[in-house]
C-alpha positions as CSV (number, residue, x, y, z in Angstrom):
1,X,0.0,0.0,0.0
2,X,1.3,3.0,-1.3
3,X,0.2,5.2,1.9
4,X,0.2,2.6,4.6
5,X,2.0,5.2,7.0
6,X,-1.1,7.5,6.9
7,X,-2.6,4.6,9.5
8,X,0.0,5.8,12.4
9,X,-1.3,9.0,12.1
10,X,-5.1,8.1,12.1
11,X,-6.3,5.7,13.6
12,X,-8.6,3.0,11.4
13,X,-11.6,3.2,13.1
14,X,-11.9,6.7,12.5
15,X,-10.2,7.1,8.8
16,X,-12.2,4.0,7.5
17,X,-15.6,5.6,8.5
18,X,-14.8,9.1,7.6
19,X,-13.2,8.2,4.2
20,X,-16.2,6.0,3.6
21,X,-18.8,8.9,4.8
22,X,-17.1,11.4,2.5
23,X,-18.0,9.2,-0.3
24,X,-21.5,8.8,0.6
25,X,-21.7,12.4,0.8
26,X,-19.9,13.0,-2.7
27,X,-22.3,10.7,-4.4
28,X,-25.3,12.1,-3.0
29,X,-24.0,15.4,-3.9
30,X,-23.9,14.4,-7.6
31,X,-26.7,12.5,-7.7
32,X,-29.1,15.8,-6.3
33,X,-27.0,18.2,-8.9
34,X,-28.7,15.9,-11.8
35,X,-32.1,15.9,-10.0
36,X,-32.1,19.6,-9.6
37,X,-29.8,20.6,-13.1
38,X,-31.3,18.5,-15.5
39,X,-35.3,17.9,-16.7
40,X,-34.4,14.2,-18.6
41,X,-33.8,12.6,-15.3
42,X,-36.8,13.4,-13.7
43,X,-38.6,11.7,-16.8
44,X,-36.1,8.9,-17.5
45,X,-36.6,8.1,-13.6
46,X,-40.8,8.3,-13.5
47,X,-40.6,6.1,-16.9
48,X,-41.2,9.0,-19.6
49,X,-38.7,7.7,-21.9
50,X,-40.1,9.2,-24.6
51,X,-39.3,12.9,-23.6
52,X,-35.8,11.9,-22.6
53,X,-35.9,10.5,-26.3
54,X,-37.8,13.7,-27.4
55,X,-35.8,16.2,-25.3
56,X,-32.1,14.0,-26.9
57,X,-33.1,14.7,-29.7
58,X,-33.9,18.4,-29.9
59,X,-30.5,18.8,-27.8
60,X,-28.6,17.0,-30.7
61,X,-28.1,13.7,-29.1
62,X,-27.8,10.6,-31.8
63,X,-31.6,8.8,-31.1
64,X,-32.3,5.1,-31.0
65,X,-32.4,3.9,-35.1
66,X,-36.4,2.8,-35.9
67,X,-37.5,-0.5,-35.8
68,X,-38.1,-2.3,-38.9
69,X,-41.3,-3.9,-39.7
């Protein structure tokens, strides 16, 4: 382990949890910027697909090629 010395000065049981906690908190930070920033998750997640397709493709975004009958 490249920093293996960072263990004499903190201790494990509190590095492990914090280190662990900051991720949490990270992720959840992302994950509320797309809730808040975006309109296509909202949809994608309530299962309006068809907007996100609708709202990819007015933004520019290569759609899903038709089905052939």
């Amino acid at each position: 382990m490249i920093y293996g010395k960072i263990w004499l000065v903190v201790k494990p049981s509190v590095g492990v949890p914090l280190f662990l906690g900051a991720v949490a908190v990270g992720s959840f930070a992302v994950h509320a910027a797309l809730l808040t920033n975006t309109t296509w998750v909202k949809a994608f997640l309530n299962g309006n697909t068809k907007a996100v397709v609708a709202e990819g493709s007015a933004a520019g975004a290569p759609t899903a090629p038709a089905a052939k009958k």
